[in-house]
PDB file of N, CA, C and O in Angstrom:
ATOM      1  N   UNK A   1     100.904  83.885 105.400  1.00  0.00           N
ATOM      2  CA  UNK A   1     100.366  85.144 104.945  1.00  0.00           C
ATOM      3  C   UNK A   1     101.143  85.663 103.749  1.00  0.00           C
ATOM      4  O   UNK A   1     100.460  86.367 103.007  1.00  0.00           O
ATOM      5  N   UNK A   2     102.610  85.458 103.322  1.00  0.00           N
ATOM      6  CA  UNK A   2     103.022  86.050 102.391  1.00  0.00           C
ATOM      7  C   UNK A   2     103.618  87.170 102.468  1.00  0.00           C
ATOM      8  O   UNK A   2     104.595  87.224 101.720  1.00  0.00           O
ATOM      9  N   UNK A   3     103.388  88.278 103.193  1.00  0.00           N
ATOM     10  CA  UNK A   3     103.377  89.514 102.989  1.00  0.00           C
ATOM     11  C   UNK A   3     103.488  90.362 104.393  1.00  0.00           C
ATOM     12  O   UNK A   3     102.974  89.995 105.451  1.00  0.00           O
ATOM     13  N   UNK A   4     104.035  91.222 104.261  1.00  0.00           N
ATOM     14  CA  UNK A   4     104.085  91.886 106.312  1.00  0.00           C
ATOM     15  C   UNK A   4     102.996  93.098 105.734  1.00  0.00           C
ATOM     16  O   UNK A   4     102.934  93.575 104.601  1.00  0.00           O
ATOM     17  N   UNK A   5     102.353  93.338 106.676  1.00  0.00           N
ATOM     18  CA  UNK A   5     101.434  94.671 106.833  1.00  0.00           C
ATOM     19  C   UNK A   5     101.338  95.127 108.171  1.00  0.00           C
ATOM     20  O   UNK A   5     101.161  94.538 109.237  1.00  0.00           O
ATOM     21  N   UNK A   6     101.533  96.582 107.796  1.00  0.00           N
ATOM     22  CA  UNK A   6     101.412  97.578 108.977  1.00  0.00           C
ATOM     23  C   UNK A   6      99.965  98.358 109.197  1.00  0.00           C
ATOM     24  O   UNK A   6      99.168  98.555 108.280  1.00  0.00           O
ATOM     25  N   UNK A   7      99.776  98.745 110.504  1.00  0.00           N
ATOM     26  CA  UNK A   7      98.671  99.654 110.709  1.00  0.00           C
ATOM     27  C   UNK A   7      99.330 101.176 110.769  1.00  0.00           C
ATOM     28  O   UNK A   7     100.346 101.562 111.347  1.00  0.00           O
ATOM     29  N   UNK A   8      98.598 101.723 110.149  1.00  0.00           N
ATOM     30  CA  UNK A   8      98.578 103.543 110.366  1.00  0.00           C
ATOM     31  C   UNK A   8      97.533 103.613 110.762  1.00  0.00           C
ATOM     32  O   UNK A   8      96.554 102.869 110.809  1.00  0.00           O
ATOM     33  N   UNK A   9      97.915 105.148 111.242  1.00  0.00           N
ATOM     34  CA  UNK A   9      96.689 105.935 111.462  1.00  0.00           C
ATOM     35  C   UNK A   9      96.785 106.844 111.803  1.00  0.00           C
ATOM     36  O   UNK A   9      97.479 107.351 112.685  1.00  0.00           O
ATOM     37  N   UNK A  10      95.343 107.563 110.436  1.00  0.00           N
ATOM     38  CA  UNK A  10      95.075 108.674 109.790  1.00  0.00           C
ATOM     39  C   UNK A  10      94.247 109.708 110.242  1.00  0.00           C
ATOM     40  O   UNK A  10      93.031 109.524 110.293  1.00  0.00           O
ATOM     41  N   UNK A  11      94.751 110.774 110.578  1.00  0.00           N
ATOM     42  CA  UNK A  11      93.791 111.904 111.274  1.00  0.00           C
ATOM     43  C   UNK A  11      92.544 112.272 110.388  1.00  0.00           C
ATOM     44  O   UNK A  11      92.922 112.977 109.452  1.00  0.00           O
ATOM     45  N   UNK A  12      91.053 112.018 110.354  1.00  0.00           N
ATOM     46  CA  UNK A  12      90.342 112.205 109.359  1.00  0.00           C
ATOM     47  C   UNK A  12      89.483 113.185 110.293  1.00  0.00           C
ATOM     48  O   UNK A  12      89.771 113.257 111.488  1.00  0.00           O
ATOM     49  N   UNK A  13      88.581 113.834 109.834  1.00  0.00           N
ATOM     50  CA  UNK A  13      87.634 114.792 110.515  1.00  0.00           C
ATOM     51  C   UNK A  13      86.204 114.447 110.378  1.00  0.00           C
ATOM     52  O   UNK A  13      85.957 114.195 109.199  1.00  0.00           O
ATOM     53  N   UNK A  14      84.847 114.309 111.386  1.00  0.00           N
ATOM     54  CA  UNK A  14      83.464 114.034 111.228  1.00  0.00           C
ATOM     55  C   UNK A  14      83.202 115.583 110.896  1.00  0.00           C
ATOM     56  O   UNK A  14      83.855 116.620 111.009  1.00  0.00           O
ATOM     57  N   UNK A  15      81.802 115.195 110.386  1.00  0.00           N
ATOM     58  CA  UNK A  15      81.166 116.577 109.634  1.00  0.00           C
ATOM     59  C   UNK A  15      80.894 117.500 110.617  1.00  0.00           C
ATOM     60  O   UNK A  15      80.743 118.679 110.299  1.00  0.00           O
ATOM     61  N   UNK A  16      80.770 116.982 112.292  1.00  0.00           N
ATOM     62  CA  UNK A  16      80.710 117.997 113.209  1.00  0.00           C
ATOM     63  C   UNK A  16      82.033 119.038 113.937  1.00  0.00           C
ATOM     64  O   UNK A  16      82.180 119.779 114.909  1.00  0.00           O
ATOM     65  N   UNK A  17      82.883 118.492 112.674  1.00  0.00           N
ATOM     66  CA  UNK A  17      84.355 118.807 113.098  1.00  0.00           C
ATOM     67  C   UNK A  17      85.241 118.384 114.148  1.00  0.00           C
ATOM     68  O   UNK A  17      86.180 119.065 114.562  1.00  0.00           O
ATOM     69  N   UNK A  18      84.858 117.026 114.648  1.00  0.00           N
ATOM     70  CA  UNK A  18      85.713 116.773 115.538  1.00  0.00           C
ATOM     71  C   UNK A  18      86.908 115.720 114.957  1.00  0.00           C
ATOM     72  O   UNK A  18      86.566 114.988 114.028  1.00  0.00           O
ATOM     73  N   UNK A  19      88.115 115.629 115.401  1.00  0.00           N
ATOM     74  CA  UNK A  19      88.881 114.222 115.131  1.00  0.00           C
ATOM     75  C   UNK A  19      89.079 113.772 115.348  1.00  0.00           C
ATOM     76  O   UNK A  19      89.580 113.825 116.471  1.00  0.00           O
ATOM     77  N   UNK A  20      89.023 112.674 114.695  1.00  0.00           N
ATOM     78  CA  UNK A  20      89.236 111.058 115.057  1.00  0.00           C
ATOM     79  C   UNK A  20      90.405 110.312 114.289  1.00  0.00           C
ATOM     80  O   UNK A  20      90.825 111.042 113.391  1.00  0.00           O
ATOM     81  N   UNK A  21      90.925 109.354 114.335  1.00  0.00           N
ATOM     82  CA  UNK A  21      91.923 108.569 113.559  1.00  0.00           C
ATOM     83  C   UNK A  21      91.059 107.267 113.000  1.00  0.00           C
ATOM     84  O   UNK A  21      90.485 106.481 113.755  1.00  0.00           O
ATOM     85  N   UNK A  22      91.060 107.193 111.918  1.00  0.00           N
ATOM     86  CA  UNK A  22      90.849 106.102 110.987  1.00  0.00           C
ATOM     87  C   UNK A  22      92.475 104.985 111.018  1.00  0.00           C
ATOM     88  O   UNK A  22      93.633 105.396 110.929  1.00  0.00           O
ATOM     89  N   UNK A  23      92.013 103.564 111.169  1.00  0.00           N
ATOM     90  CA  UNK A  23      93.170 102.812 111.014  1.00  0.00           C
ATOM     91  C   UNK A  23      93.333 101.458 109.748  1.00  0.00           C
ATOM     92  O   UNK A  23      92.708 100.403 109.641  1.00  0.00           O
ATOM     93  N   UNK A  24      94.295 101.970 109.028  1.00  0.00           N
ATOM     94  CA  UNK A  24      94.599 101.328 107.911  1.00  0.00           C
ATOM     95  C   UNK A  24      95.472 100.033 107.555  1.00  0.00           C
ATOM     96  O   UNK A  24      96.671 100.312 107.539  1.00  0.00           O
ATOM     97  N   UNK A  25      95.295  99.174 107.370  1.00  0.00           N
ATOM     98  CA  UNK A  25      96.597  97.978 106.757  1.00  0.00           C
ATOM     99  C   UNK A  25      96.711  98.174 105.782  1.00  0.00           C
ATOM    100  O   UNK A  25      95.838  98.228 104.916  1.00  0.00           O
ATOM    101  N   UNK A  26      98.250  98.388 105.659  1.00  0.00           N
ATOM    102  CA  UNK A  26      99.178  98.751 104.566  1.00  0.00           C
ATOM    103  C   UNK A  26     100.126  97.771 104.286  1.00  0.00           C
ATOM    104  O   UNK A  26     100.992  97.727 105.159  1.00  0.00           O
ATOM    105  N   UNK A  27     100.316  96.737 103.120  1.00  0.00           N
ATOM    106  CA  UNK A  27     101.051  95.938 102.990  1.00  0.00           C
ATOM    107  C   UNK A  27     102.655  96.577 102.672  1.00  0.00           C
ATOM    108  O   UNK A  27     102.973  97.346 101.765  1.00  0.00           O
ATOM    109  N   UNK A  28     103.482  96.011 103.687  1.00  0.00           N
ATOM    110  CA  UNK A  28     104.760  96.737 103.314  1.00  0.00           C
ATOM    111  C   UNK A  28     105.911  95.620 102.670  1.00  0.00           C
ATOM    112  O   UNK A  28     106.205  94.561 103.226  1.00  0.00           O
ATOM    113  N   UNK A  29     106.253  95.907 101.903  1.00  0.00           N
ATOM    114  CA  UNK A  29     107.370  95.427 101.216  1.00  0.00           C
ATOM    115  C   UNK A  29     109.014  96.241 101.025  1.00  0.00           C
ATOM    116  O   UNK A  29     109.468  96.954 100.130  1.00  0.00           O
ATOM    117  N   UNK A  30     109.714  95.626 102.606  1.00  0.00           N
ATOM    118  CA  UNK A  30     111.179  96.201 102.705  1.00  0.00           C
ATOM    119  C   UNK A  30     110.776  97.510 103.144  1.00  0.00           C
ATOM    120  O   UNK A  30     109.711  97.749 103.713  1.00  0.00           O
ATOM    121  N   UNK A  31     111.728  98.403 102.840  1.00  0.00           N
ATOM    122  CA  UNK A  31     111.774 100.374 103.228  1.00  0.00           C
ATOM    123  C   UNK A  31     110.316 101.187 102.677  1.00  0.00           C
ATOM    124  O   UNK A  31     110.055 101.136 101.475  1.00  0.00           O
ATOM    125  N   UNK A  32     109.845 101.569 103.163  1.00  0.00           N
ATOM    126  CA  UNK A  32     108.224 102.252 102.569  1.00  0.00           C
ATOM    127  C   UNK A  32     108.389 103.845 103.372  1.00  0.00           C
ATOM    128  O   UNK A  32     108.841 103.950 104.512  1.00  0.00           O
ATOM    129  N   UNK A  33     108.136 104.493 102.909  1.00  0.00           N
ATOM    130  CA  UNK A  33     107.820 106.024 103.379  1.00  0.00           C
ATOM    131  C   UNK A  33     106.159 105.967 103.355  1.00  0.00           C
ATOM    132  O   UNK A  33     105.231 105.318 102.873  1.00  0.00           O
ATOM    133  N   UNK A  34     106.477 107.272 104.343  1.00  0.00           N
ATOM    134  CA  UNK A  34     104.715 107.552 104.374  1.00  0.00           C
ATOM    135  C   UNK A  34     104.033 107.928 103.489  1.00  0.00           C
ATOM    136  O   UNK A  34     102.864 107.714 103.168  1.00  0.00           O
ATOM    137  N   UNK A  35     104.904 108.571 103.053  1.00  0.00           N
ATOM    138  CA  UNK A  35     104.225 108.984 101.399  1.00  0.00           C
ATOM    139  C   UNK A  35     103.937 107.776 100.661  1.00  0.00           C
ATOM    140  O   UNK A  35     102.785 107.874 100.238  1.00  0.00           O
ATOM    141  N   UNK A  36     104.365 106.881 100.378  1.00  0.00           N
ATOM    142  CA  UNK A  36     103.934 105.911  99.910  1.00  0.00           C
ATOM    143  C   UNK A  36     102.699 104.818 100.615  1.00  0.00           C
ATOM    144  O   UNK A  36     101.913 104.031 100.086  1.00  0.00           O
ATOM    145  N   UNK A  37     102.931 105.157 101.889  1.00  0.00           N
ATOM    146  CA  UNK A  37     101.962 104.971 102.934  1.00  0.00           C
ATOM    147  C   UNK A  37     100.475 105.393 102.216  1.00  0.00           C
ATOM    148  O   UNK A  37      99.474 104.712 101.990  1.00  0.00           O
ATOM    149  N   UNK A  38     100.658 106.229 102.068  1.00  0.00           N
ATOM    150  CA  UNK A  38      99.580 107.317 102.399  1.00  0.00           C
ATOM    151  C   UNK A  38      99.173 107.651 100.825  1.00  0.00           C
ATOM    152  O   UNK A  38      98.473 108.617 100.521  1.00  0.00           O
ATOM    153  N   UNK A  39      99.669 106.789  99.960  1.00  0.00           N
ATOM    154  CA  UNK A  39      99.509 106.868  98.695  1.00  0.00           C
ATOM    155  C   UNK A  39      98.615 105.296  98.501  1.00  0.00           C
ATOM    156  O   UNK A  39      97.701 105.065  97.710  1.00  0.00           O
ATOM    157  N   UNK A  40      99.131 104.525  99.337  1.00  0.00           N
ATOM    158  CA  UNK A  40      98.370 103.234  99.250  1.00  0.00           C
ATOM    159  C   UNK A  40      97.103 103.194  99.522  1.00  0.00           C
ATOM    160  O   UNK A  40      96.206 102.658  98.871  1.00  0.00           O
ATOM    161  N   UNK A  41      97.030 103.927 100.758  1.00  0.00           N
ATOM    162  CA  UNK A  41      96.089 104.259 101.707  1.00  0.00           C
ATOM    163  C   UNK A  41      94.505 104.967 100.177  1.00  0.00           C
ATOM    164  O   UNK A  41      93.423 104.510  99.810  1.00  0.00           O
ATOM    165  N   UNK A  42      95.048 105.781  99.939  1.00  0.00           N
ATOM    166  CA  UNK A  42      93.971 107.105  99.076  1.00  0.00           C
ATOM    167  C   UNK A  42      94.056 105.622  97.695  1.00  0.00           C
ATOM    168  O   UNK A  42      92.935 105.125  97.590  1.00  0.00           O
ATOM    169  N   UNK A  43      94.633 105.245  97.171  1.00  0.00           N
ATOM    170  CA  UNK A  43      94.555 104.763  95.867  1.00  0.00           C
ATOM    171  C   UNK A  43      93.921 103.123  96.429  1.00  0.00           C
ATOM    172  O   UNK A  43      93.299 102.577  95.518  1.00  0.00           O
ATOM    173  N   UNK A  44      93.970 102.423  97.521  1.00  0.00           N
ATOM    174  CA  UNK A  44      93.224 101.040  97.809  1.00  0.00           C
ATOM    175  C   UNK A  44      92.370 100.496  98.630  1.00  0.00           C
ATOM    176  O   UNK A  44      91.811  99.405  98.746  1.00  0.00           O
ATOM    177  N   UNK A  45      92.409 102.185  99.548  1.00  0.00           N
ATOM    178  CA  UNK A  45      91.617 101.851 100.873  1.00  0.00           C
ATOM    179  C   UNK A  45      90.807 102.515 100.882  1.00  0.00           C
ATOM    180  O   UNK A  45      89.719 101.957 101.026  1.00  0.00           O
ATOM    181  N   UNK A  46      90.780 104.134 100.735  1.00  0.00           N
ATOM    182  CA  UNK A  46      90.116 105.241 100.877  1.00  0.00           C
ATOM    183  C   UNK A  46      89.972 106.481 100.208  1.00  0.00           C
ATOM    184  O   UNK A  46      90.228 107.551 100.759  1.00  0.00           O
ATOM    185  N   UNK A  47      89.619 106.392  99.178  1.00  0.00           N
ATOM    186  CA  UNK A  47      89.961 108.095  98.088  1.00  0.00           C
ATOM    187  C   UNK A  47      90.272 109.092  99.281  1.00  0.00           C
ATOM    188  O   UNK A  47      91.306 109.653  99.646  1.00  0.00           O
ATOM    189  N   UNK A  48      88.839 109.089  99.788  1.00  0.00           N
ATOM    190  CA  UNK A  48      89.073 110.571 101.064  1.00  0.00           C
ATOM    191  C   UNK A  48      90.604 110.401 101.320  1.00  0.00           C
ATOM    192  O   UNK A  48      91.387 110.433 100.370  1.00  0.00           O
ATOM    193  N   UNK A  49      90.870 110.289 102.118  1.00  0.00           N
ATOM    194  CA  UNK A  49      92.121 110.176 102.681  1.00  0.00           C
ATOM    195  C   UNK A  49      93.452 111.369 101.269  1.00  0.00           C
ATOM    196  O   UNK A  49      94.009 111.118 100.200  1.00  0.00           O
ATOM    197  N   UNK A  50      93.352 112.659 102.249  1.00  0.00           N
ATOM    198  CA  UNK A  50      94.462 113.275 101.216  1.00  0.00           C
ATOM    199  C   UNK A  50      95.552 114.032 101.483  1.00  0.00           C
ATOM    200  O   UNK A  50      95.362 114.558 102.580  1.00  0.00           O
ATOM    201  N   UNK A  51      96.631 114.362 101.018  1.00  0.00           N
ATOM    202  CA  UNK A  51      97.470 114.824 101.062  1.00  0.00           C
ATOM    203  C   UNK A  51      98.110 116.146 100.125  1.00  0.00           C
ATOM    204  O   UNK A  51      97.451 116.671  99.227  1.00  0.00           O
ATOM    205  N   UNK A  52      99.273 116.510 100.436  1.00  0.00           N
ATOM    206  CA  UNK A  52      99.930 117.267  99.415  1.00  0.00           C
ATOM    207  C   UNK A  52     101.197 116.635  99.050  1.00  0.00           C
ATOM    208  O   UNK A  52     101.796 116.103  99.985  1.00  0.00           O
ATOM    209  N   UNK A  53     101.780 116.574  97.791  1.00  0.00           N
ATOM    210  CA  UNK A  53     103.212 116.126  97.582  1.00  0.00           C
ATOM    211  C   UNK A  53     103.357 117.012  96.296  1.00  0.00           C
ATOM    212  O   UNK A  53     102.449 117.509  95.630  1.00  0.00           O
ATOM    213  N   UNK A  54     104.959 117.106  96.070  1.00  0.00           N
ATOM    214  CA  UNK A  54     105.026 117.677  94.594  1.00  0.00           C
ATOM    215  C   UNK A  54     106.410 116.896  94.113  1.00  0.00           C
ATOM    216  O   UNK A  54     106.331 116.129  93.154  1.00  0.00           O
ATOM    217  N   UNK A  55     107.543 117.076  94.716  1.00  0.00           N
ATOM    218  CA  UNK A  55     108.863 116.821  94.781  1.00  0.00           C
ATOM    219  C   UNK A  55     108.917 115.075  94.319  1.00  0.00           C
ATOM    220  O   UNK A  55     108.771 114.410  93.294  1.00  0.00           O
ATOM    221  N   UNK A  56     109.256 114.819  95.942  1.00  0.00           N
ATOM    222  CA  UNK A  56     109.206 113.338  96.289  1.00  0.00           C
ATOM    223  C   UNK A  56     110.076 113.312  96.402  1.00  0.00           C
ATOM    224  O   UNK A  56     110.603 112.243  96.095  1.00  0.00           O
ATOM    225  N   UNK A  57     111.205 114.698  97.054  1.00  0.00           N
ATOM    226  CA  UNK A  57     113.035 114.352  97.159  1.00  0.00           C
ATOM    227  C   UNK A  57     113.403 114.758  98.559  1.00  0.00           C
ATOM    228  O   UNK A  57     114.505 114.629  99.091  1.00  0.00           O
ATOM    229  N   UNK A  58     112.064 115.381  99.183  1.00  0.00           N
ATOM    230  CA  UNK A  58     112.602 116.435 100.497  1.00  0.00           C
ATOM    231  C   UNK A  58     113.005 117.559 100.078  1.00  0.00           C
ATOM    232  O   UNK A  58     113.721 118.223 100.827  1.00  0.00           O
ATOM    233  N   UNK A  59     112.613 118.118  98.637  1.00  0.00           N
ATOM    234  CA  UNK A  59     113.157 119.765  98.905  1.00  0.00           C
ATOM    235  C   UNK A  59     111.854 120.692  98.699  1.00  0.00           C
ATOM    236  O   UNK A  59     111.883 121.792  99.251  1.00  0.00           O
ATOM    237  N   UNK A  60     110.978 120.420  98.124  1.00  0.00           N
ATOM    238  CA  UNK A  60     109.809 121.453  98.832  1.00  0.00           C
ATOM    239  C   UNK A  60     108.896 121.822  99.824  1.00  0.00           C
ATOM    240  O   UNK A  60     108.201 122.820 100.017  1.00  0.00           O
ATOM    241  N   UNK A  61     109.120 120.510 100.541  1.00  0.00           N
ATOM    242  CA  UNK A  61     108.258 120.564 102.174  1.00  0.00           C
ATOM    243  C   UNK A  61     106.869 120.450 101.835  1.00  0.00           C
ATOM    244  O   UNK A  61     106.196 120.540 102.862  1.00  0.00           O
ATOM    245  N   UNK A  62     105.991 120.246 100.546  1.00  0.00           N
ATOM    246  CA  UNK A  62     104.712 120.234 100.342  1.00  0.00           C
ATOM    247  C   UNK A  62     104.674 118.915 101.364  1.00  0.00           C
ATOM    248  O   UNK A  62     103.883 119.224 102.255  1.00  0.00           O
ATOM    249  N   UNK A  63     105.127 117.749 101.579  1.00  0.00           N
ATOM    250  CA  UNK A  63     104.555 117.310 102.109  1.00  0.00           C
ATOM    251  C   UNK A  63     104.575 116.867 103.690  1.00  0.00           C
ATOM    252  O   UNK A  63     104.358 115.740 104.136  1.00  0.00           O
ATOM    253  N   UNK A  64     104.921 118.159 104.473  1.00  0.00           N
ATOM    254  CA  UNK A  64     105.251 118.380 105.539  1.00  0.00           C
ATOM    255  C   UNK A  64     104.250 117.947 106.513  1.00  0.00           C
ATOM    256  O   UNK A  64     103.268 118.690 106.538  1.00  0.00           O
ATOM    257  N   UNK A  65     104.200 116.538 107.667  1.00  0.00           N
ATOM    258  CA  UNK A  65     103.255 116.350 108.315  1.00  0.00           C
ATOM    259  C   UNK A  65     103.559 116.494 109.601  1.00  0.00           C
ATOM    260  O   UNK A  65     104.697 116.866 109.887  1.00  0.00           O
ATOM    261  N   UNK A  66     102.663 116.246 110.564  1.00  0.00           N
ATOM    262  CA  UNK A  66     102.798 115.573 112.126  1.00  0.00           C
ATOM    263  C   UNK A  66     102.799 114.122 111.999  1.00  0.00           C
ATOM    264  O   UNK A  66     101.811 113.447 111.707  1.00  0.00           O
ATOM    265  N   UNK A  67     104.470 113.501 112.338  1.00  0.00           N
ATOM    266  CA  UNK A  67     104.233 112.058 112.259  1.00  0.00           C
ATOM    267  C   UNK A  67     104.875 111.806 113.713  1.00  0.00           C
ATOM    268  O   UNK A  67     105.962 112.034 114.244  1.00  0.00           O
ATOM    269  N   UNK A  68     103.771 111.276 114.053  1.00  0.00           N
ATOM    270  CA  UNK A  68     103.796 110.575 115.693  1.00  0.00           C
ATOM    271  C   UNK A  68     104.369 111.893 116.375  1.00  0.00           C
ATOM    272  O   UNK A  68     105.453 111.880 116.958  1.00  0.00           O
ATOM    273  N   UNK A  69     103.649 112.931 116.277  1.00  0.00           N
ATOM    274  CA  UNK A  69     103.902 114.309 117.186  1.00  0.00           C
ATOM    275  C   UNK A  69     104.573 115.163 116.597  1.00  0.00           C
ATOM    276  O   UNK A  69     104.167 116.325 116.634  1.00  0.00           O
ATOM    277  N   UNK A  70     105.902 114.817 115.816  1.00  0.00           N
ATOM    278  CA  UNK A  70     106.941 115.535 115.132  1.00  0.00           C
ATOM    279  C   UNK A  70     107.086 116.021 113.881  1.00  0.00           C
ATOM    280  O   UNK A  70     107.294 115.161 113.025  1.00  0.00           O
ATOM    281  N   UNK A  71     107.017 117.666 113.349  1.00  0.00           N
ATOM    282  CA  UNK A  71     107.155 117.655 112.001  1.00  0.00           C
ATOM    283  C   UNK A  71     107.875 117.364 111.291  1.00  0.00           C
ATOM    284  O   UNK A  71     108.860 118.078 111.102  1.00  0.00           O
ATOM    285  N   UNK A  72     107.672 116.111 110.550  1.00  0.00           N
ATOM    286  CA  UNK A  72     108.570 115.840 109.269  1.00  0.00           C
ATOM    287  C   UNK A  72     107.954 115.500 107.931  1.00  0.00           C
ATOM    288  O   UNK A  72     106.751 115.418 107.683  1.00  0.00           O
ATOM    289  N   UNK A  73     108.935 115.323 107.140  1.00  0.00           N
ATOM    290  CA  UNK A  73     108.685 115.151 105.270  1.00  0.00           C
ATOM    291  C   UNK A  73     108.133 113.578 105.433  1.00  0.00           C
ATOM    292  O   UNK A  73     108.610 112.817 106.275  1.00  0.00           O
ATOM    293  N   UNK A  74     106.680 113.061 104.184  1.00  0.00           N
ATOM    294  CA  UNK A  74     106.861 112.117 104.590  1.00  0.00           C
ATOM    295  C   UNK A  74     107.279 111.183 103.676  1.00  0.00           C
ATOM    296  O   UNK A  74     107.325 109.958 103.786  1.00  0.00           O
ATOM    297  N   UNK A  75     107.630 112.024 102.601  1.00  0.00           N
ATOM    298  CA  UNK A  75     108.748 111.562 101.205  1.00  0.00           C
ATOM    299  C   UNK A  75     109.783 110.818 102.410  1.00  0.00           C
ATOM    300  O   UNK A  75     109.781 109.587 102.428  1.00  0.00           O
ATOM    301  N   UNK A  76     110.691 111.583 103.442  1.00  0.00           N
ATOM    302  CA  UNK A  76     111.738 111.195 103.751  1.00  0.00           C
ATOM    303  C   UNK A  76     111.605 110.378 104.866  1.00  0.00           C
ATOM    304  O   UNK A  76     112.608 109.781 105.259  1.00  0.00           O
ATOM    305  N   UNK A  77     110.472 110.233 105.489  1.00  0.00           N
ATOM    306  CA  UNK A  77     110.823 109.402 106.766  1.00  0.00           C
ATOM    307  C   UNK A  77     109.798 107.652 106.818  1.00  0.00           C
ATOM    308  O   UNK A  77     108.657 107.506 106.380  1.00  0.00           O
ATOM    309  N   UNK A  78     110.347 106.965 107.236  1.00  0.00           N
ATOM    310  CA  UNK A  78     109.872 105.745 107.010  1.00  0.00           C
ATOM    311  C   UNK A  78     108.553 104.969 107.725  1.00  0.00           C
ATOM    312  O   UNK A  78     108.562 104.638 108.910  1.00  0.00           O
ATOM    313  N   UNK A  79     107.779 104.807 107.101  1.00  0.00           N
ATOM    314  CA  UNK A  79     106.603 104.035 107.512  1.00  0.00           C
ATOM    315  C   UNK A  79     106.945 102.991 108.804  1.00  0.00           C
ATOM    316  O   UNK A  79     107.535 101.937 108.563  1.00  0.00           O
ATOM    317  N   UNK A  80     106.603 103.288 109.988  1.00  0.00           N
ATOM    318  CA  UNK A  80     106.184 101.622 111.015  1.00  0.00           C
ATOM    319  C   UNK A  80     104.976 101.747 111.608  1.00  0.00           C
ATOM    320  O   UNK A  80     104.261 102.746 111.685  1.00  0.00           O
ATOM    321  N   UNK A  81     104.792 100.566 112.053  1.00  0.00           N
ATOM    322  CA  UNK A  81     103.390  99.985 112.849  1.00  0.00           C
ATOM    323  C   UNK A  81     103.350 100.838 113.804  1.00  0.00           C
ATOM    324  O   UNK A  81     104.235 101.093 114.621  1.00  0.00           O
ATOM    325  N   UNK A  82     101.675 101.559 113.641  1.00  0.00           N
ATOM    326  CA  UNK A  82     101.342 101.922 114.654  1.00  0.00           C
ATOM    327  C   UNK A  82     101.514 103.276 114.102  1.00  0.00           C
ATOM    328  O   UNK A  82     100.734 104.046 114.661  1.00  0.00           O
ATOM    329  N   UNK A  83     102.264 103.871 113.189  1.00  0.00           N
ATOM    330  CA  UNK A  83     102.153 105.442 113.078  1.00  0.00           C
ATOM    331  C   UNK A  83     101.222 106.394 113.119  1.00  0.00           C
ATOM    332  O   UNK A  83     100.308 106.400 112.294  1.00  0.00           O
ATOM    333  N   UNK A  84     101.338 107.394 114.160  1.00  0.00           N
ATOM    334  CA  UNK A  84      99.964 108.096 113.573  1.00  0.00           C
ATOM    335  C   UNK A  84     100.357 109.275 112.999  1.00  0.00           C
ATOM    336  O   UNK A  84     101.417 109.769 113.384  1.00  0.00           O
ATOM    337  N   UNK A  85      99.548 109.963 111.942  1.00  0.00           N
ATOM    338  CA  UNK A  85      99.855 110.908 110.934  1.00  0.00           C
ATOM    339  C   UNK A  85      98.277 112.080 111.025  1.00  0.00           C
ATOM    340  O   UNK A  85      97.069 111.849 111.085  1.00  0.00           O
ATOM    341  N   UNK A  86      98.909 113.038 111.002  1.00  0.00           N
ATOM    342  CA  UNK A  86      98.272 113.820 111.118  1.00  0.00           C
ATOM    343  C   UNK A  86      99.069 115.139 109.869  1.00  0.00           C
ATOM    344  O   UNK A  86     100.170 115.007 109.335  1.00  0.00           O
ATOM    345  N   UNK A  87      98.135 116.288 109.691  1.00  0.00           N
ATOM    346  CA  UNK A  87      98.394 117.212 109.199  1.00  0.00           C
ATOM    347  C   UNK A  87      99.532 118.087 109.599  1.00  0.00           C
ATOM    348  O   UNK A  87      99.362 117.972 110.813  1.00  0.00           O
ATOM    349  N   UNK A  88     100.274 118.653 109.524  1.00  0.00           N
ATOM    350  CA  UNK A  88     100.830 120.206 109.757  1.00  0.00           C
ATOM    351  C   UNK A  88     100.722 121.082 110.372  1.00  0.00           C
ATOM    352  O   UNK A  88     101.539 121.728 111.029  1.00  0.00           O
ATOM    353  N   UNK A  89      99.443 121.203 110.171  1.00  0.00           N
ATOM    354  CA  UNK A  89      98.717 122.714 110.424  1.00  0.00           C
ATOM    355  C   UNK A  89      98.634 122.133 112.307  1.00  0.00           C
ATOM    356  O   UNK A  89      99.010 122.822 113.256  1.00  0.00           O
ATOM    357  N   UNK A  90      98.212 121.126 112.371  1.00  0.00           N
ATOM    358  CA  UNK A  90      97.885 120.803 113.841  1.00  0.00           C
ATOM    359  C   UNK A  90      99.183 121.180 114.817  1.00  0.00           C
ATOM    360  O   UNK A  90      98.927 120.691 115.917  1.00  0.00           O
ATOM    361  N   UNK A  91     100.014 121.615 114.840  1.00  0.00           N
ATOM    362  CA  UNK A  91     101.530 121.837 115.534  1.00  0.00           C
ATOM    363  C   UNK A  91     102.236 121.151 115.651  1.00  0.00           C
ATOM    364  O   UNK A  91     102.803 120.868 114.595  1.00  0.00           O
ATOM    365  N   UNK A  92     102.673 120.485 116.762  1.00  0.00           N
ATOM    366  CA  UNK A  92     103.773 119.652 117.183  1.00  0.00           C
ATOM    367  C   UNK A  92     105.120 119.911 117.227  1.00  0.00           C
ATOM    368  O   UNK A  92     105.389 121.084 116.972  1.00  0.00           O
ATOM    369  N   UNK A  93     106.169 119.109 117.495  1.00  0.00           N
ATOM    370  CA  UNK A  93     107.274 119.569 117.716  1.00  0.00           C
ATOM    371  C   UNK A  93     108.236 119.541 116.862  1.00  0.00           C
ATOM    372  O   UNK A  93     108.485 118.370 116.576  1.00  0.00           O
ATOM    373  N   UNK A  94     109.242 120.657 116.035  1.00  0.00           N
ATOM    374  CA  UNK A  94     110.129 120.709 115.302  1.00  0.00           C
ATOM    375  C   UNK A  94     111.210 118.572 115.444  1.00  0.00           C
ATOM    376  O   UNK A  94     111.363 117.747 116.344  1.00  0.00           O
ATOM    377  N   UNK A  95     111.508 118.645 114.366  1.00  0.00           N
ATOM    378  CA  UNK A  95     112.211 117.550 114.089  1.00  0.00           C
ATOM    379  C   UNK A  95     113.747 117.679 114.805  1.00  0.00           C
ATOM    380  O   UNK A  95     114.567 116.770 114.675  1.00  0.00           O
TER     381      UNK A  95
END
């Protein structure tokens, strides 16, 4: 194969408003953040698929998610198999 790839997965919403997770292969090469995740994701897999970022250092929190339950940056925390990612706004538990 060449190459390792991971699955995510992405909290997306149907037009009747319910959610569901969409699941993505993401080719990873060495250390990957979600942000970069999730940059692969919108730029090779899926436009829909969106986010907020501004920084890319961890100091403005724009891109503050629910990753696998817990709020964190996803500039700062690292992509593995199986992640699921969700928004912010949805709650979860402080880091």
């Amino acid at each position: 194969m060449g190459r390792n790839e991971i699955t995510v997965r992405i909290a997306t919403w149907n037009r009747d408003g319910s959610k569901v997770y969409r699941q993505y292969l993401v080719p990873l090469d060495g250390e990957m953040s979600v942000l970069n995740a999730l940059e692969y994701v919108h730029i090779h897999l899926d436009p829909s698929v969106s986010y907020r970022v501004s920084c890319r250092r961890g100091v403005c929190g724009a891109c503050l998610m629910l990753i696998n339950g817990k709020k964190r940056l996803a500039c700062e925390t690292e992509v593995t198999d199986g992640m699921e990612i969700d928004p912010a706004s949805e709650g979860g538990e402080d880091a």
